[in-house]
N, C-alpha and C positions, 0 to 999 in steps of 0.2 A: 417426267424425270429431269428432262432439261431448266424443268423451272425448279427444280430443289436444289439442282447444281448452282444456279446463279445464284441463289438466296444464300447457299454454302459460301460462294465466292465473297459475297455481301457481306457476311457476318463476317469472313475471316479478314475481309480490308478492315471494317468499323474495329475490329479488334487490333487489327496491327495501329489502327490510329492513334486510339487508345494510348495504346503502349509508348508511342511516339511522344505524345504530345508529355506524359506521363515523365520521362526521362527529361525531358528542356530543363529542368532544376538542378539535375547533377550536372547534365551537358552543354554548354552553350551552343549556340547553334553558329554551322558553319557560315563566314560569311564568303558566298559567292561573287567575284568582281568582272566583271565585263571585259573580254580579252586577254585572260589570265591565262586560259587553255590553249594548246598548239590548234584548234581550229578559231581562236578568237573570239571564242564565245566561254566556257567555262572551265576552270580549273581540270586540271587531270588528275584529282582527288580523289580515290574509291571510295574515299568515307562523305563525297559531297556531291556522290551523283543526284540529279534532278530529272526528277518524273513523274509516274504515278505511285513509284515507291517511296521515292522522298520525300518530296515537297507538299506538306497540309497544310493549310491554315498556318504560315508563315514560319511553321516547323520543320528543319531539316534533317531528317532518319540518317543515322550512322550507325555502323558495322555492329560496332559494340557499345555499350555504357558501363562505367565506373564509377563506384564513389564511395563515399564511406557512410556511417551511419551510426552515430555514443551518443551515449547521454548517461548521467549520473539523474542521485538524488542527497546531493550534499545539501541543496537550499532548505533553509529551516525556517518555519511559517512562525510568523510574529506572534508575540503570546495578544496582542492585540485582535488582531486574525481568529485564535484559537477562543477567545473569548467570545468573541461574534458566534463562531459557529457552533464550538462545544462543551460550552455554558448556558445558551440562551437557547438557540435553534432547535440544536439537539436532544432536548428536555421532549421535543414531541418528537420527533424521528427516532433518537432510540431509546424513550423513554428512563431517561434518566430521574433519578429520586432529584429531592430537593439538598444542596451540598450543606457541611457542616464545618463551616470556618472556625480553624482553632487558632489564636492568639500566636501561639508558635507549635506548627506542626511538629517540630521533634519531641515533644510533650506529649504529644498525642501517645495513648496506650492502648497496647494490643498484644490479644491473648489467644496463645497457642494450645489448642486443647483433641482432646478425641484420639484413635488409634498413638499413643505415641508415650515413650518411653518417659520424660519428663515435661510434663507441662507446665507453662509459664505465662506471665503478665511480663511484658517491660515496656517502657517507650521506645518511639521510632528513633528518638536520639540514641538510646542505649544501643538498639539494635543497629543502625548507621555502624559506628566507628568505622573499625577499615572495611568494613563487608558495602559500602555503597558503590555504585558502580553507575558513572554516566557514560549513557551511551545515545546513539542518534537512533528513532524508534519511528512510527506513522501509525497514527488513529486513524481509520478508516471507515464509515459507516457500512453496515454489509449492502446497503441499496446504492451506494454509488455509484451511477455511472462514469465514463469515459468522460474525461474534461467536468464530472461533478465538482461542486465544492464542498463536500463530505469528507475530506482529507486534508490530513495536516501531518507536517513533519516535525519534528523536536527533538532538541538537546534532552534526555529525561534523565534525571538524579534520583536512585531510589536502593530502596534492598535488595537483594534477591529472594525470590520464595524459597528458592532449594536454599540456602542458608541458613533463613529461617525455622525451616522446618529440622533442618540438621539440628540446632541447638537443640531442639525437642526430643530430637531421636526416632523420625518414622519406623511404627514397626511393622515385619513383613505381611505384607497380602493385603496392605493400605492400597487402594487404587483410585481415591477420589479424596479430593479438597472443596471442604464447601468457606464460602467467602461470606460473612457475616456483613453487613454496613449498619450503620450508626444509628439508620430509620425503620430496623428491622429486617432488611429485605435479606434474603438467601440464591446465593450464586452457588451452584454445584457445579464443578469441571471435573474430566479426568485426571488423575495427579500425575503421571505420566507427558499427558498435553500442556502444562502448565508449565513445569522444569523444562521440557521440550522446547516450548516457543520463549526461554528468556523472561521468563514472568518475574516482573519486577515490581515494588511496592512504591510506586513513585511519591515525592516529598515537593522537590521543586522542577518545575518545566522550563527550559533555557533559562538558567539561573536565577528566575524567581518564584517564589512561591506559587501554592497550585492555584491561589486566589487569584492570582494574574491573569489565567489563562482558564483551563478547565473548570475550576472551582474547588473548594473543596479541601481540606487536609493532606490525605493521601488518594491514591488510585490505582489499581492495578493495571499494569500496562503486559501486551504479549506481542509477538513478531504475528504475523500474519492473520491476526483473526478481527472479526467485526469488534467492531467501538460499541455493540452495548453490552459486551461482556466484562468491559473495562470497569468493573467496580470500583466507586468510590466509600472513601471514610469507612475503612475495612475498619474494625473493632476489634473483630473473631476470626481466627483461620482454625477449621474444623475440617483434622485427617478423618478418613475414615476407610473401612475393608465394605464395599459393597456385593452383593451377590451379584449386580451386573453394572459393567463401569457405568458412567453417564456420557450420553451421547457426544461427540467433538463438536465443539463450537460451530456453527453456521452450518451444519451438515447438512440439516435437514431444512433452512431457512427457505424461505422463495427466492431473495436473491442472496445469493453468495456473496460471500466479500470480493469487491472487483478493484483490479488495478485499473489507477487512475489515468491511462496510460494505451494510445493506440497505435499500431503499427499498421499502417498500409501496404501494398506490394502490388507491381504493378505487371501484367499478364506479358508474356511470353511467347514469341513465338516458335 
């Protein structure tokens, strides 16, 4: 019994050490000076006693610590950057098609069809006027880990879907949008999920074309969800009423879309 107690004892110093040594970043550490205290040896400091509660490994334990702790994500990755990763790399990570450069993307035409009151052809220029909307957005790979470089931030200039699909007219009991691209492929989303996460038909990435950076004519862009859903060189938006929605992006993946982004905390006593 007496040997689980000291091993208790054991663990609970290594852990206050821990915690100690853990704080020196928010806290400087006090300095003690020689003949500072009414007995001529140290300070009469509560916060600078020296002992076996104090003083480790050149660390000095105080009462309490403070400090603060922000961060933003204003930084926007160079379309240089984005080209490295999410043209070139990314082709086998998240299997992206092969892009379809058009001369001048707002030429490019795309045609709204399936569940909906008016169907249409127009180009992305037609469709732009005032309905474009730049906002600051982040591709994500959904395997990215913590400190990955599967992430990137950007300025994006594009449509809205919900817009889009307004000119059309969805009509009731639609619950799924399928994304048509250029090379045949078919992206099915919930239509719900889609206007939800800010789904935007992107044109240009911080101010220049998608050729700059991603590849590609246009792209769809969403708030929170994996980058291999981000269809490029859409063609066809295809409403539709399904008997059962289609799954939410990354639901079922092995990894989830991860913030790029790790918080520590350091133990308590």
């Amino acid at each position: 019994m007496k040997d689980l107690k000291s091993k208790g004892r054991a663990a609970a110093g290594a852990l206050a050490s821990l915690t100690m040594i853990a704080s020196m970043s928010a806290v400087p550490a006090l300095a003690v000076a020689p003949g500072d205290g009414a007995d001529g040896n140290a300070a009469a400091d509560p916060q600078a006693e020296v002992g076996e509660n104090a003083a480790v490994a050149g660390a000095v334990k105080v009462a309490r610590a403070e400090g603060v702790f922000s961060y933003d994500q204003e930084a926007v990755t160079p379309n240089e950057t984005i080209r490295t990763m999410f043209q070139k790399a990314v082709r086998v990570v998240c299997g992206a098609g092969i892009a379809f450069a058009s001369e001048n993307p707002l030429d490019w035409q795309l045609t709204v069809s399936g569940a909906v009151n008016d169907a249409y052809t127009a180009s992305v220029g037609d469709l732009a006027g005032d309905e474009s909307v730049q906002q600051k957005m982040t591709c994500t790979c959904g395997g990215n880990p913590a400190g990955g470089r599967a992430i990137v931030t950007a300025n994006v200039k594009g449509i809205p879907i919900e817009s889009i699909l307004e000119r059309a007219g969805v009509q009731p009991g639609a619950n799924a949008v399928t994304f048509v691209s250029a090379d045949g492929t078919e992206t099915m989303l919930p239509l719900g999920y889609v206007i939800g996460r800010h789904g935007v038909l992107s044109y240009e990435i911080n101010e220049e074309a998608l050729t700059a950076s991603v590849g590609g004519s246009n792209q769809l862009w969403m708030t929170r969800t994996p980058a291999n859903y981000f269809v490029r060189d859409v063609v066809e938006i295809v409403v539709s009423a399904e008997d059962e929605a289609p799954a939410v992006p990354g639901e079922a993946d092995e990894h989830p879309n991860s913030p790029n982004a790790g918080v520590l905390t350091g133990a308590q006593e």
